[in-house]
Backbone atoms as SQL, in Angstrom:
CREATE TABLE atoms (id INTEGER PRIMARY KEY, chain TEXT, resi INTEGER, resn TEXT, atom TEXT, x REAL, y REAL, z REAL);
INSERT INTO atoms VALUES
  (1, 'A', 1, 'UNK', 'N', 57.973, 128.116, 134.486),
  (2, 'A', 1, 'UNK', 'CA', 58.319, 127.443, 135.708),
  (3, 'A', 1, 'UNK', 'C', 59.829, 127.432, 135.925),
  (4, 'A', 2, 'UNK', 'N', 60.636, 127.449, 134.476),
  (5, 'A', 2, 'UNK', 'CA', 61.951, 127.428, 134.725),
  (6, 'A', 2, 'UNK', 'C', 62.687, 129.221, 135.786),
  (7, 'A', 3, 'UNK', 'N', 61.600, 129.743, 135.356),
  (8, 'A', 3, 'UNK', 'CA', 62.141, 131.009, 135.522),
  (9, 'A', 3, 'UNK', 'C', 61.606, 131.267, 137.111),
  (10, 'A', 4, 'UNK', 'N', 60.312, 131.084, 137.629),
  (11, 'A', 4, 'UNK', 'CA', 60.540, 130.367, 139.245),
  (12, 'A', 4, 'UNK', 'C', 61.392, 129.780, 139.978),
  (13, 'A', 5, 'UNK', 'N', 62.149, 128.543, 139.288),
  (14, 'A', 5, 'UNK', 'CA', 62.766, 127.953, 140.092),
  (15, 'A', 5, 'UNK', 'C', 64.599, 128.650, 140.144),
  (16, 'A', 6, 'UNK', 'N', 64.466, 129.370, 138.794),
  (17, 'A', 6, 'UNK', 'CA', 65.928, 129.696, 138.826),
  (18, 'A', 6, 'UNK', 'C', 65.873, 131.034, 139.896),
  (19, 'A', 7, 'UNK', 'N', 64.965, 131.715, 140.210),
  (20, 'A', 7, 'UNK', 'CA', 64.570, 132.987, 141.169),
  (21, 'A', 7, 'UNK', 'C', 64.793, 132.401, 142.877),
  (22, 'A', 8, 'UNK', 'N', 64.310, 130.802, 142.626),
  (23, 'A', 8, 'UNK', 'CA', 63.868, 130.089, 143.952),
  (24, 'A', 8, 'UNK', 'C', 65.453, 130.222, 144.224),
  (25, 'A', 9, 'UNK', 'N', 66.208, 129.387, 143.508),
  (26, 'A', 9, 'UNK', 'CA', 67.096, 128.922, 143.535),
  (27, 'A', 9, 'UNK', 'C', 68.243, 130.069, 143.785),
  (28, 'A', 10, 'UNK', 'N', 68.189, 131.387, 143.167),
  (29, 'A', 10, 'UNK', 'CA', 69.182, 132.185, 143.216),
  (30, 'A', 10, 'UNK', 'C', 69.006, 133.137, 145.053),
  (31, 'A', 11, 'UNK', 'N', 67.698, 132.483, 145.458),
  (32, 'A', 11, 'UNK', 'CA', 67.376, 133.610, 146.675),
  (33, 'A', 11, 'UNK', 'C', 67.611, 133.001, 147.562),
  (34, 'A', 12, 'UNK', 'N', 68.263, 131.928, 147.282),
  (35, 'A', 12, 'UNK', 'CA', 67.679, 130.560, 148.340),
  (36, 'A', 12, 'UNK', 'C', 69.532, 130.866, 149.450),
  (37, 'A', 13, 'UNK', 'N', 69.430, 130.921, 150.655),
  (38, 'A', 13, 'UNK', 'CA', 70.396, 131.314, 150.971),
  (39, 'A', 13, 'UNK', 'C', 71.549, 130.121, 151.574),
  (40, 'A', 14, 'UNK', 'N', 71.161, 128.930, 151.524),
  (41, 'A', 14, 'UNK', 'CA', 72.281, 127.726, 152.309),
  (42, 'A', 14, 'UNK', 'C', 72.474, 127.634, 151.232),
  (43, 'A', 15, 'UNK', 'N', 72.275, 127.670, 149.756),
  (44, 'A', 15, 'UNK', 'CA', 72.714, 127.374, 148.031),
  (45, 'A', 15, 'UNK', 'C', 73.787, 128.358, 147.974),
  (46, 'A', 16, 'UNK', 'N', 73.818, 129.561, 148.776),
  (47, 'A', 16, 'UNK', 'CA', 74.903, 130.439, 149.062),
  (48, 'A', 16, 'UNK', 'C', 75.845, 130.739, 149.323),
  (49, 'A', 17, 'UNK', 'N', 75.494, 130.019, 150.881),
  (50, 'A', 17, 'UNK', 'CA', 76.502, 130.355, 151.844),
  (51, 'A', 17, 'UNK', 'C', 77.477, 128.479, 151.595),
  (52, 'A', 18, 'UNK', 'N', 76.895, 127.955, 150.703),
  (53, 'A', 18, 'UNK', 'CA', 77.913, 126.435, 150.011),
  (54, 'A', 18, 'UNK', 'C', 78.402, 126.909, 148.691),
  (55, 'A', 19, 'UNK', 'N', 78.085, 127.972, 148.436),
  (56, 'A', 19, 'UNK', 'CA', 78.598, 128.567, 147.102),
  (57, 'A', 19, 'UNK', 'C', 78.965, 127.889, 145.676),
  (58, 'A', 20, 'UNK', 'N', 77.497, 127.481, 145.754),
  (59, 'A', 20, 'UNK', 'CA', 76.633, 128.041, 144.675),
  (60, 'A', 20, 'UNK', 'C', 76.347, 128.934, 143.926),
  (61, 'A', 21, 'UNK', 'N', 76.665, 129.139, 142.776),
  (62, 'A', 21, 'UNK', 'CA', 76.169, 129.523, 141.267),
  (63, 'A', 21, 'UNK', 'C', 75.975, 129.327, 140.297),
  (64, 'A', 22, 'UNK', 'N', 74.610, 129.850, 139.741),
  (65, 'A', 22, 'UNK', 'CA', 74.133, 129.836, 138.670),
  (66, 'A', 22, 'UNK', 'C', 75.053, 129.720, 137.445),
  (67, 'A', 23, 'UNK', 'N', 75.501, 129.084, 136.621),
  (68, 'A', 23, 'UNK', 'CA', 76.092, 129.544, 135.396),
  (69, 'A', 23, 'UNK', 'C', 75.131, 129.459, 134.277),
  (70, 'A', 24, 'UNK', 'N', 74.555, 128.589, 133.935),
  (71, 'A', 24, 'UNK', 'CA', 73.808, 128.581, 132.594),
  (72, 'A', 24, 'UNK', 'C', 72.235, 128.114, 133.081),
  (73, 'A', 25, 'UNK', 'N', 71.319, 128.390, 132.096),
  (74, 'A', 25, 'UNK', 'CA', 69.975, 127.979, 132.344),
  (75, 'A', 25, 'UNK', 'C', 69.556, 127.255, 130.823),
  (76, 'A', 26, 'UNK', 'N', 69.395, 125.354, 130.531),
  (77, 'A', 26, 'UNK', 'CA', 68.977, 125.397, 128.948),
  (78, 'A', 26, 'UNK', 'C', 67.646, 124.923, 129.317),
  (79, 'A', 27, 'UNK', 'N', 67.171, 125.206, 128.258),
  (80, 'A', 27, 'UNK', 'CA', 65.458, 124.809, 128.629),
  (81, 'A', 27, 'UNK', 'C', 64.761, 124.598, 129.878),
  (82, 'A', 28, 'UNK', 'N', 64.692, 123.520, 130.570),
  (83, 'A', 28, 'UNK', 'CA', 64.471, 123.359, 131.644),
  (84, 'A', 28, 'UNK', 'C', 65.702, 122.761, 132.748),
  (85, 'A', 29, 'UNK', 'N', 66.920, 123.124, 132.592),
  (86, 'A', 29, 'UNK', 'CA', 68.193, 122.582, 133.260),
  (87, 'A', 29, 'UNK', 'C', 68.984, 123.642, 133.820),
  (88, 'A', 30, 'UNK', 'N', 69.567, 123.820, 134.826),
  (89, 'A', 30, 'UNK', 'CA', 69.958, 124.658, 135.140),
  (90, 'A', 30, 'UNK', 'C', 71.386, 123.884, 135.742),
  (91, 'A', 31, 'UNK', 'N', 72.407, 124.517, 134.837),
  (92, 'A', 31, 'UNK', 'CA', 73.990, 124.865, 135.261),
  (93, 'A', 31, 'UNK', 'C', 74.742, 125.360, 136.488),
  (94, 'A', 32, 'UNK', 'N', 75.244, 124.850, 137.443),
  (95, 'A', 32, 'UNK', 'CA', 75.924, 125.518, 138.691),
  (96, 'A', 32, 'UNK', 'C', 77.554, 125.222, 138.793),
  (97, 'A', 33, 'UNK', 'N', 77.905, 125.977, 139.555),
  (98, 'A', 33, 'UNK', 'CA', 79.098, 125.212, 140.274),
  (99, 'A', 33, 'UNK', 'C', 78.944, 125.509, 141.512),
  (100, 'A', 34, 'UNK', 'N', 80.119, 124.714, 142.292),
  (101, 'A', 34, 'UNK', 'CA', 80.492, 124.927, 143.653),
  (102, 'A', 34, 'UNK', 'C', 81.667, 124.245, 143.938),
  (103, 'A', 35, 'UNK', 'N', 81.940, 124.089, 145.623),
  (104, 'A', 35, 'UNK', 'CA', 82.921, 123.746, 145.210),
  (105, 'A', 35, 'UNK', 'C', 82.796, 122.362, 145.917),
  (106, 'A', 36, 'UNK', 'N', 83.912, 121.313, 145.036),
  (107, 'A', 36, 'UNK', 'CA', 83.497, 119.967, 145.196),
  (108, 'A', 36, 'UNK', 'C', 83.160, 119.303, 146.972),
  (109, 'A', 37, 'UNK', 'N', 83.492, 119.975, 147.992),
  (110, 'A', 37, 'UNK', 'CA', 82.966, 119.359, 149.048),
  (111, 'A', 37, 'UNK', 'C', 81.370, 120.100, 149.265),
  (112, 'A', 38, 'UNK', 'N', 80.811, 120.735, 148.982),
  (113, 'A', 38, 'UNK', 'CA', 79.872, 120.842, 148.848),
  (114, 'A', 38, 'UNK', 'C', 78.457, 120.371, 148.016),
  (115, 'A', 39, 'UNK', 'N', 79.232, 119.218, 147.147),
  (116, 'A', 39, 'UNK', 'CA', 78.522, 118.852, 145.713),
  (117, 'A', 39, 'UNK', 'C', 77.216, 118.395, 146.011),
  (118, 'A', 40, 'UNK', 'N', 77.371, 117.139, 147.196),
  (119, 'A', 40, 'UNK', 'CA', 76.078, 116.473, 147.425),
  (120, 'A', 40, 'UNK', 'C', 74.646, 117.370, 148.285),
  (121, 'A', 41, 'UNK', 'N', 75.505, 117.933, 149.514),
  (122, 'A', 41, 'UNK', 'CA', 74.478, 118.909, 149.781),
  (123, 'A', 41, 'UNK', 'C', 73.511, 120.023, 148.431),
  (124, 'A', 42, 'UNK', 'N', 74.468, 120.469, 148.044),
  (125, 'A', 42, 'UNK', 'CA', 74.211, 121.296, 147.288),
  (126, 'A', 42, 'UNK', 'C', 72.993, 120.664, 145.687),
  (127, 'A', 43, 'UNK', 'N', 73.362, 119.486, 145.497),
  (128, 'A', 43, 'UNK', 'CA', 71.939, 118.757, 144.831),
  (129, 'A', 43, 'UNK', 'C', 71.221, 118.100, 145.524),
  (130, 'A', 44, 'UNK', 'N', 71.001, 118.048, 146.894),
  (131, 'A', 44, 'UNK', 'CA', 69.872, 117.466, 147.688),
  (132, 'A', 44, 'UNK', 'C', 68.859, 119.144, 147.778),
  (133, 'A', 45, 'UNK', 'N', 70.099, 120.224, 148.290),
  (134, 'A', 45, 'UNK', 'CA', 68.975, 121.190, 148.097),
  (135, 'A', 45, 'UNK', 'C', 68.628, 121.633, 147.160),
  (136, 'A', 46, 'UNK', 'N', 69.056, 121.527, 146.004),
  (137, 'A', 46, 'UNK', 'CA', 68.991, 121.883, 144.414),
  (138, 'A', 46, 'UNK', 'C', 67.766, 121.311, 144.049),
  (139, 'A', 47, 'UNK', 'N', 67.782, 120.182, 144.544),
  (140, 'A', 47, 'UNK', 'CA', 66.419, 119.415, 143.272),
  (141, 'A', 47, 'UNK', 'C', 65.548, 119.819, 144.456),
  (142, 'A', 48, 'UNK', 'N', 65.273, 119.846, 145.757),
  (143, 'A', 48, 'UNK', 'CA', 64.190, 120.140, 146.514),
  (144, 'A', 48, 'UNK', 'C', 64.247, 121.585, 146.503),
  (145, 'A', 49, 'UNK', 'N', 64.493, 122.794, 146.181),
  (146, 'A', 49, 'UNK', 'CA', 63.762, 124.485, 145.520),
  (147, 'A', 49, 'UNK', 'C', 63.607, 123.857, 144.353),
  (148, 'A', 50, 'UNK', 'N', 64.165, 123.531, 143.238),
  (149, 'A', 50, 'UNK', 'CA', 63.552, 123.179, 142.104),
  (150, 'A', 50, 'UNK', 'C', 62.293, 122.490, 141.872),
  (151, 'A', 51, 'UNK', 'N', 61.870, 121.236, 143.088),
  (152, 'A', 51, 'UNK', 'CA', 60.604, 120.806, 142.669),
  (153, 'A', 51, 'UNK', 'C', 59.371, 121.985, 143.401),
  (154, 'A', 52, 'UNK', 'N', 60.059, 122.282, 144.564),
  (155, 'A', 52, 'UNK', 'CA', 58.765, 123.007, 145.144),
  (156, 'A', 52, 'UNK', 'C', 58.502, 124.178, 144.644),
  (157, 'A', 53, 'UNK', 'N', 59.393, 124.885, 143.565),
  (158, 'A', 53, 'UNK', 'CA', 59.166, 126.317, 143.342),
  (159, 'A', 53, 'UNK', 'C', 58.108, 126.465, 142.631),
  (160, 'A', 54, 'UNK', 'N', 57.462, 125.552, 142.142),
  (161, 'A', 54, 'UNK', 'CA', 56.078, 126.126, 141.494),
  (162, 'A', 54, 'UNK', 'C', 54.864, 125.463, 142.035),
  (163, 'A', 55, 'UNK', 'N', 55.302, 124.700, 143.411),
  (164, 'A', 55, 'UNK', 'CA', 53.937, 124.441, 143.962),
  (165, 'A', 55, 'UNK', 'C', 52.600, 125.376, 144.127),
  (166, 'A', 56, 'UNK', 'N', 53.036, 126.895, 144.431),
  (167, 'A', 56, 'UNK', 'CA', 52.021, 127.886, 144.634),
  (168, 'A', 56, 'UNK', 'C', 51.405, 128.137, 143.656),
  (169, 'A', 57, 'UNK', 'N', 51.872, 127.382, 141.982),
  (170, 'A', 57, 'UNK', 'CA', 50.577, 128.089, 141.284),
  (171, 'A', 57, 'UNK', 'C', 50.317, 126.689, 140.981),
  (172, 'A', 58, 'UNK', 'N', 51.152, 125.639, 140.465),
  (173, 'A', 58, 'UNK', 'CA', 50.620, 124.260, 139.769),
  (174, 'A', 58, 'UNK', 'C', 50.585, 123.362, 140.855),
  (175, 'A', 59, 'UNK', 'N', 49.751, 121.962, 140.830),
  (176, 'A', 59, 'UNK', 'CA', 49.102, 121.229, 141.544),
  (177, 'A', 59, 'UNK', 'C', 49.665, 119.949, 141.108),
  (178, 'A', 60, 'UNK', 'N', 50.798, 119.970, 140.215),
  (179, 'A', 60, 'UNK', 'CA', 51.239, 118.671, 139.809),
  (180, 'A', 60, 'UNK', 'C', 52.683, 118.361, 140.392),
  (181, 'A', 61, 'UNK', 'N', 52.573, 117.411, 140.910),
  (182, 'A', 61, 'UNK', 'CA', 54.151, 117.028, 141.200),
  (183, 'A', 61, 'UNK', 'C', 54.790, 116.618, 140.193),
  (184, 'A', 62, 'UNK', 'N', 56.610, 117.646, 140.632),
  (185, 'A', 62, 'UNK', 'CA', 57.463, 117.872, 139.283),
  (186, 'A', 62, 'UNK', 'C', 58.623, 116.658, 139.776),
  (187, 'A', 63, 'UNK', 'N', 58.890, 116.358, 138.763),
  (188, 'A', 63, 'UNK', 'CA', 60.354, 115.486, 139.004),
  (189, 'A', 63, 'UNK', 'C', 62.058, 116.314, 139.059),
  (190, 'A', 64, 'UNK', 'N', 62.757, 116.022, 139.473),
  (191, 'A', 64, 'UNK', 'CA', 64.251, 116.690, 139.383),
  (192, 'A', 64, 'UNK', 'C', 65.495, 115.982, 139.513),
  (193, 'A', 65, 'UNK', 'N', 65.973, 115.595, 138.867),
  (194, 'A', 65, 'UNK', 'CA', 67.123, 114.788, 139.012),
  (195, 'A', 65, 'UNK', 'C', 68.375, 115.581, 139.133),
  (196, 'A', 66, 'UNK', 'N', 69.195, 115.587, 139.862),
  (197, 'A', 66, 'UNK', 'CA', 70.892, 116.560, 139.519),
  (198, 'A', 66, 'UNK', 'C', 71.779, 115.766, 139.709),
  (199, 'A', 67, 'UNK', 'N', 72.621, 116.162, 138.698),
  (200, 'A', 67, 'UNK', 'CA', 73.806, 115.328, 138.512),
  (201, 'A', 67, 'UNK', 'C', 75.269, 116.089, 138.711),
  (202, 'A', 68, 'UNK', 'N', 76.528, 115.421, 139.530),
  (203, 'A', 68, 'UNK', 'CA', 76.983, 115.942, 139.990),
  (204, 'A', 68, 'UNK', 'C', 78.519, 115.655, 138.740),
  (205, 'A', 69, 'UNK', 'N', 79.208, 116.430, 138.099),
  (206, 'A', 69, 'UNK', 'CA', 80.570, 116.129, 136.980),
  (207, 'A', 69, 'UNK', 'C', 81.096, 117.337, 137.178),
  (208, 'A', 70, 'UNK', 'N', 82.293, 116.739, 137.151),
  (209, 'A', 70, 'UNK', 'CA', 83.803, 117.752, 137.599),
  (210, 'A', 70, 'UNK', 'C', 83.864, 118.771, 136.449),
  (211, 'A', 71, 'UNK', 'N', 83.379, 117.560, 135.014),
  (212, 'A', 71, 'UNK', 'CA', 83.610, 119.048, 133.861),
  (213, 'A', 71, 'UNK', 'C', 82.607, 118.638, 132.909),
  (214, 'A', 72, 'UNK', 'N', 82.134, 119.694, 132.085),
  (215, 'A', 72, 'UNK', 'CA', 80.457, 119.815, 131.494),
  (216, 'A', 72, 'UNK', 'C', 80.762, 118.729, 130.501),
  (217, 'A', 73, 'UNK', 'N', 80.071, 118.236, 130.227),
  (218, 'A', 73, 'UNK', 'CA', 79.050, 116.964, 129.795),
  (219, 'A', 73, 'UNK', 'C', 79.944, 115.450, 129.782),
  (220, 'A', 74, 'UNK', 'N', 80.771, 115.507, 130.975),
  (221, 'A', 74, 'UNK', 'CA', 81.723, 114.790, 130.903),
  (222, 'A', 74, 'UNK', 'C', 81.243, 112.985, 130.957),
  (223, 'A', 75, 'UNK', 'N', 80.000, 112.935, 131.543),
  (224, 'A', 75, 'UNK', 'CA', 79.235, 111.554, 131.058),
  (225, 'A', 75, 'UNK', 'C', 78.949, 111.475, 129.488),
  (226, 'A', 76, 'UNK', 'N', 79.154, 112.233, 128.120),
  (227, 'A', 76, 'UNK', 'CA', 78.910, 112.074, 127.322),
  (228, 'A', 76, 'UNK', 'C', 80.289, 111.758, 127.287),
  (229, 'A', 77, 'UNK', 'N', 81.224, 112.403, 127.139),
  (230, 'A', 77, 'UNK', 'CA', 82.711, 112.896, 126.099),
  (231, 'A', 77, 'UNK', 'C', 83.273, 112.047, 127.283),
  (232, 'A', 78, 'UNK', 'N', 83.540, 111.218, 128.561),
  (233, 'A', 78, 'UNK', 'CA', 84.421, 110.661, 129.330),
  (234, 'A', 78, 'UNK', 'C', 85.592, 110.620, 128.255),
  (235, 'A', 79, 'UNK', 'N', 85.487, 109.656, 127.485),
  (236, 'A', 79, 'UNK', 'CA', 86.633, 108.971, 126.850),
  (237, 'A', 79, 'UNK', 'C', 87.465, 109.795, 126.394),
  (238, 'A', 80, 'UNK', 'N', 86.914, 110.361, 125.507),
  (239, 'A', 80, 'UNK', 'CA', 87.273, 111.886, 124.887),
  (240, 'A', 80, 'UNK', 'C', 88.419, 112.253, 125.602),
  (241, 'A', 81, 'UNK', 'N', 87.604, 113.065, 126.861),
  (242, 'A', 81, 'UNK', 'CA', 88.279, 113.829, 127.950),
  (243, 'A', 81, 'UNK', 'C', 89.554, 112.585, 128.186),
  (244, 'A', 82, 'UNK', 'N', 89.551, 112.289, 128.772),
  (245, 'A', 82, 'UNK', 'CA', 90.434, 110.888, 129.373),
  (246, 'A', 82, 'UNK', 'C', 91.511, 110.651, 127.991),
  (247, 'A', 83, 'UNK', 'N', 91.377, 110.791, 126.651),
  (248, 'A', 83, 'UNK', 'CA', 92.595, 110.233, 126.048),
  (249, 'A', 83, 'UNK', 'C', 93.127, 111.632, 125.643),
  (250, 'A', 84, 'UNK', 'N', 92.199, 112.951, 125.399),
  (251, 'A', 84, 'UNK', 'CA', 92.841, 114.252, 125.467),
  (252, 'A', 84, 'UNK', 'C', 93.998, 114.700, 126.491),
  (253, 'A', 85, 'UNK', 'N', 93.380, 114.703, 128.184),
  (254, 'A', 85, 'UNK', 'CA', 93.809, 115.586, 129.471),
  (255, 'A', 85, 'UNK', 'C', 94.276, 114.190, 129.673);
């Protein structure tokens, strides 16, 4: 299913033209950037191709949450980051 939605997601063309990309895929999570005035659009349409991309074969409704950070896993390491930069 991950591999549906990352297909959904890479064909999907307003994820595009807000520029959007793919960077990483882990298990079921998928990595982007863009650029920051685009952030919120860009996870309203993110998690809606992500839930619907496998409606055509499964019958279960999927959950999707996206979260929007300036730099990767920066809700873990804040502090970190902050007494480093």
């Amino acid at each position: 299913m991950s591999k549906l939605a990352m297909r959904k997601v890479f064909d999907n063309q307003e994820l595009r033209a807000l520029g959007f990309k793919i960077l990483l895929q882990i298990h079921d999570e998928l990595i982007g950037e863009c650029p920051k005035e685009n952030a919120d659009k860009v996870a309203e349409i993110l998690t809606s191709v992500m839930k619907e991309s496998a409606k055509p074969v499964v019958q279960v409704p999927f959950k999707c949450d996206a979260t929007i950070e300036t730099h990767w896993y920066e809700s873990d390491y804040s502090d970190v980051l902050n007494n480093e930069y």
